[in-house]
C-alpha positions in Angstrom: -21.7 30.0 -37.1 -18.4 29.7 -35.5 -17.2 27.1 -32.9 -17.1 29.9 -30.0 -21.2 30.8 -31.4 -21.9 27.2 -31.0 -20.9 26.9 -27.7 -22.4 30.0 -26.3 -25.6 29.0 -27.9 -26.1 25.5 -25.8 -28.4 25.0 -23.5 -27.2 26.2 -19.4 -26.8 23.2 -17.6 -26.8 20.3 -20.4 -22.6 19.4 -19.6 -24.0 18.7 -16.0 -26.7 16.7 -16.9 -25.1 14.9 -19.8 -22.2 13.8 -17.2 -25.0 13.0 -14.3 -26.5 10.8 -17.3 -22.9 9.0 -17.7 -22.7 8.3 -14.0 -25.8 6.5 -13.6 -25.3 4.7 -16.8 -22.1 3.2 -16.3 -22.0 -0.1 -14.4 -20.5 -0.4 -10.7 -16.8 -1.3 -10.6 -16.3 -1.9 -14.4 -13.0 -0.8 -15.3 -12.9 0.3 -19.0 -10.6 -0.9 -20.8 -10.9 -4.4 -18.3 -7.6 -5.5 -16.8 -6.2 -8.8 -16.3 -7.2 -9.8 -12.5 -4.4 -10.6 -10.3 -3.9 -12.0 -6.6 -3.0 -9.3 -3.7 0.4 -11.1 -3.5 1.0 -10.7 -7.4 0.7 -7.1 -6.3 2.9 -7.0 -3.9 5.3 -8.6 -6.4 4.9 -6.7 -8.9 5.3 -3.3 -7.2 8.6 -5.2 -5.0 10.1 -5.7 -8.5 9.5 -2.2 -9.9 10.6 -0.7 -6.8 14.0 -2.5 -6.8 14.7 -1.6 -10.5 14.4 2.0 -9.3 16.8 1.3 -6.6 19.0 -0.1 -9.2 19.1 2.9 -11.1 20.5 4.9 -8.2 23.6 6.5 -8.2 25.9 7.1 -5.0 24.4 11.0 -4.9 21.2 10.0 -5.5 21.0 7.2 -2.2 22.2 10.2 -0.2 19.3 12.4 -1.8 17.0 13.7 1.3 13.6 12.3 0.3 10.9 11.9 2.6 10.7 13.6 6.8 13.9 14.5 6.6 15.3 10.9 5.5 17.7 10.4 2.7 16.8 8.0 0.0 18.6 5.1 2.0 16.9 5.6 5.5 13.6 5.9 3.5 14.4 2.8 2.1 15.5 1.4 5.7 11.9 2.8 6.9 10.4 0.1 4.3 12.7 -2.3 5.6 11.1 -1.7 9.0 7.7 -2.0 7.5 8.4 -5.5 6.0 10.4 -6.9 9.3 6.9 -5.2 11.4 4.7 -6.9 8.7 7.0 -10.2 9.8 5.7 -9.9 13.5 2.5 -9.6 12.4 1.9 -12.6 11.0 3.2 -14.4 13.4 0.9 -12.7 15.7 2.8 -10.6 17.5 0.8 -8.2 19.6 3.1 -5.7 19.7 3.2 -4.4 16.5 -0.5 -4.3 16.3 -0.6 -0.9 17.5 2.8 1.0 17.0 2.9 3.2 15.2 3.8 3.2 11.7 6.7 6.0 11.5 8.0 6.1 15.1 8.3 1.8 15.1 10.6 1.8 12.0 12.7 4.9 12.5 15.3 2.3 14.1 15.7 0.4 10.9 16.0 3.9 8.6 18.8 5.3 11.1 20.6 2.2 11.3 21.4 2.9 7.3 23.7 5.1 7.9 27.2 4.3 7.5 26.3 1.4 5.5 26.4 1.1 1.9 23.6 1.9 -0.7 24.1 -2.2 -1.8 23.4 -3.4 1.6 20.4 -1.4 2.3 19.0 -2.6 -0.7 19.8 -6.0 -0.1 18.2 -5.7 3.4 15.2 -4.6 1.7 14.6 -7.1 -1.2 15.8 -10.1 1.5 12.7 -8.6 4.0 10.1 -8.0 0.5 10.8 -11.5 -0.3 10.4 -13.1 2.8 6.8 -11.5 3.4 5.9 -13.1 0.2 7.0 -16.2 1.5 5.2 -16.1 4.6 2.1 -15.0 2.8 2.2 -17.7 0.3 3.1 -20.5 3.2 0.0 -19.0 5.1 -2.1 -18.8 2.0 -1.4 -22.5 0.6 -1.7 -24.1 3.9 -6.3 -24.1 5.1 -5.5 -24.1 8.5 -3.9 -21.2 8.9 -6.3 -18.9 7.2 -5.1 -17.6 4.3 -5.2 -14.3 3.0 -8.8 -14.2 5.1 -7.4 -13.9 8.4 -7.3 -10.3 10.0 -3.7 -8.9 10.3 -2.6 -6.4 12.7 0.1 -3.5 12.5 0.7 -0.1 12.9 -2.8 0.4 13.9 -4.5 -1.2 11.2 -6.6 -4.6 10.8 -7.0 -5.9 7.4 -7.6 -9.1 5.4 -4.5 -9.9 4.5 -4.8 -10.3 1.0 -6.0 -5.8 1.7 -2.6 -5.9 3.6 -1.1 -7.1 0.5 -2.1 -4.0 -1.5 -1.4 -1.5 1.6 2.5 -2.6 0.7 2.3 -2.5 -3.0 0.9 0.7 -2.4 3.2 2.0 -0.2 5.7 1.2 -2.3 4.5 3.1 -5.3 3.9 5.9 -2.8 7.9 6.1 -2.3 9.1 5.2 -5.0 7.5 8.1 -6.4 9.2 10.1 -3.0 12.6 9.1 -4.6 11.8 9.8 -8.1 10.9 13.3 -7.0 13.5 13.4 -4.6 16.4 12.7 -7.8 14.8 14.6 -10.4 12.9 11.3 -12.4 9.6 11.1 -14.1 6.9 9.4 -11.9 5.8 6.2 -12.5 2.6 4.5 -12.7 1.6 1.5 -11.3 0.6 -2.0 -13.8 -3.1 -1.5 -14.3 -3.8 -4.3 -12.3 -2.2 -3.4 -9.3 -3.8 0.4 -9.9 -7.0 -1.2 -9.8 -6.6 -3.2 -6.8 -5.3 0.3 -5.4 -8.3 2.2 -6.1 -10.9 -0.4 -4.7 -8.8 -0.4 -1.5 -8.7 3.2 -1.2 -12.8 3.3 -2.7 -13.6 0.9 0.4 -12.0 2.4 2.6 -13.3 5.9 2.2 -16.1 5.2 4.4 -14.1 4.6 7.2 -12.0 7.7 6.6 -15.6 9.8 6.5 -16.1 8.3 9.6 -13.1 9.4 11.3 -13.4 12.7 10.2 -17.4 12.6 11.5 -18.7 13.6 7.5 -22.5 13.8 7.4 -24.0 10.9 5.7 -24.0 10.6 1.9 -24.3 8.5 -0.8 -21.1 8.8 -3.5 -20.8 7.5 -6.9 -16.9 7.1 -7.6 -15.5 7.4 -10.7 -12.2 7.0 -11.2 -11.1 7.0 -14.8 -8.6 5.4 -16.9 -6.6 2.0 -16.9 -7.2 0.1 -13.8 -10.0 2.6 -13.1 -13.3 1.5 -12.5 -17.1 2.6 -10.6 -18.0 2.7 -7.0 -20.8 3.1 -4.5 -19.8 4.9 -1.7 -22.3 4.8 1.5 -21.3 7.4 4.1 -22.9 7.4 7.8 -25.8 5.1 8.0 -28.5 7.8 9.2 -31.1 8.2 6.6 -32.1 12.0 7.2 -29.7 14.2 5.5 -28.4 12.0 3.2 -26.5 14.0 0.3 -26.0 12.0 -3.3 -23.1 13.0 -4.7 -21.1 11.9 -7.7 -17.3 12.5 -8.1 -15.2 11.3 -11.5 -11.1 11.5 -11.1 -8.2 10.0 -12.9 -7.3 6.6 -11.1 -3.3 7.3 -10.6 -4.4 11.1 -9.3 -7.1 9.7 -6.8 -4.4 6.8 -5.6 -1.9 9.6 -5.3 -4.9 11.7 -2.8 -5.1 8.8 -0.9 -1.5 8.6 -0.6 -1.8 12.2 0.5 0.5 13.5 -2.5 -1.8 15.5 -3.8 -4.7 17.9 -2.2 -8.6 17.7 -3.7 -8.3 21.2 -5.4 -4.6 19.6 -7.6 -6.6 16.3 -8.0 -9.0 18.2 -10.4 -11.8 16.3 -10.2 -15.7 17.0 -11.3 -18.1 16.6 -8.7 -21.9 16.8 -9.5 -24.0 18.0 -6.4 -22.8 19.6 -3.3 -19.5 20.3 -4.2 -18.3 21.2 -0.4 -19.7 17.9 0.3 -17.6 15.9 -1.8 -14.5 17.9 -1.5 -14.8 16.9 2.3 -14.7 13.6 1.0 -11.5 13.5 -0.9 -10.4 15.5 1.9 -10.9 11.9 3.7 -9.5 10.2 1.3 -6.1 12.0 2.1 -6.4 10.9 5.9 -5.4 7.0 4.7 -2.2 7.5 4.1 0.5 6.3 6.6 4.0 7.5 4.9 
């Protein structure tokens, strides 16, 4: 019997079942292969230092490359500038930041880049990256003021810090993969264990996304596959009638990418067991998180 005979000859139905099977079998939020564990500010670290090896790697034509809303690669990197000098405010508790908005309060900073040179824009940068870690890791070493417990808000978000943390390393993946598209380079991928602190953000946020976008209850299982991957359970709406189960399995870096809202639900390429408009509604959510 050939391999095509074989194939045709299996029962309908048993690829579904043997991947519902998986799903239930497989522990909640056990990354396989495990990754090393590392603190949100290690994150933030870690992505700051990739992200300024790309900027190294610029040439003159490339920092004048439009990348991103009609920014070139050095006002997108001013706009991150911003971000970190907003971030700045915001730990001091500065109510005024708490609610700008993310694009319109930091356009300043990416116009001001022009005229300047690529060096100087980068230096701004790194000198802003660095001093949020050194706020954070003041604030975090000293009990009284909270640590990365404390609520922190900007551009219409309130997180733990520590979740504030990853919201940066994340947002510079996000644009450093903007610039890499933007000069014709390969994308990257984030250190598994930044990745994984990525996905459980994004996995724990989807709720609140749902909400926003008033989804009908459901309950999701979450898998996202591959290093710095890992299982989630996913309550949607608290009403108990109606409830929908739902089980959705994606690459890690693709999902991360969705949330980042570089990618739509049909590219992600994901299998979904049960109601597939359901769940697609769901990553449609996902998409709603990003900021750029």
């Amino acid at each position: 019997m050939s391999t095509t005979d074989r194939d045709q000859a299996l029962p309908m139905g048993l690829r579904e079942r043997v991947m519902a099977a998986s799903l239930l079998a497989r522990g909640m939020g056990q990354p396989v292969p495990a990754v090393p564990e590392i603190c949100a500010d290690e994150a933030f670290a870690r992505a700051a230092d990739a992200f300024y090896e790309l900027l190294g790697a610029l040439g003159e034509q490339g920092w004048k490359t439009e990348a991103l809303r009609g920014l070139d690669v050095q006002g997108l990197v001013g706009h991150l500038a911003g971000v970190e000098h907003d971030t700045h405010r915001a730990l001091a508790g500065d109510p005024a930041v708490a609610d700008a908005e993310h694009v319109e309060s930091t356009q300043g900073s990416a116009v001001r880049q022009a005229g300047r040179s690529p060096a100087q824009t980068r230096h701004e940068w790194r000198h802003a990256a660095d001093h949020t870690l050194e706020l954070v890791r003041a604030a975090d070493a000293d009990p009284a003021a909270g640590g990365c417990t404390d609520r922190i808000a900007v551009h219409g978000i309130r997180l733990p810090l520590a979740d504030l943390l990853v919201v940066r390393a994340f947002e510079l993946w996000v644009h450093d993969n903007d610039i890499r598209r933007a000069v014709g380079l390969p994308p990257s991928v984030p250190d598994p264990p930044v990745l994984r602190l990525m996905s459980d953000l994004a996995a724990r946020m989807l709720p609140y996304a749902a909400a926003r976008m008033g989804l009908p209850p459901a309950d999701v299982r979450l898998v996202l596959t591959g290093t710095g991957g890992g299982t989630w359970d996913v309550t949607i709406g608290e009403e108990a009638a109606g409830r929908e189960s739902l089980a959705i399995v994606a690459d890690a870096v693709g999902f991360c990418r969705l949330a980042a809202n570089r990618v739509t639900p049909a590219e992600l390429g994901s299998h979904i067991t049960g109601d597939e408009g359901r769940a697609v509604s769901v990553l449609a959510a996902a998409t709603t998180l990003a900021l750029d």
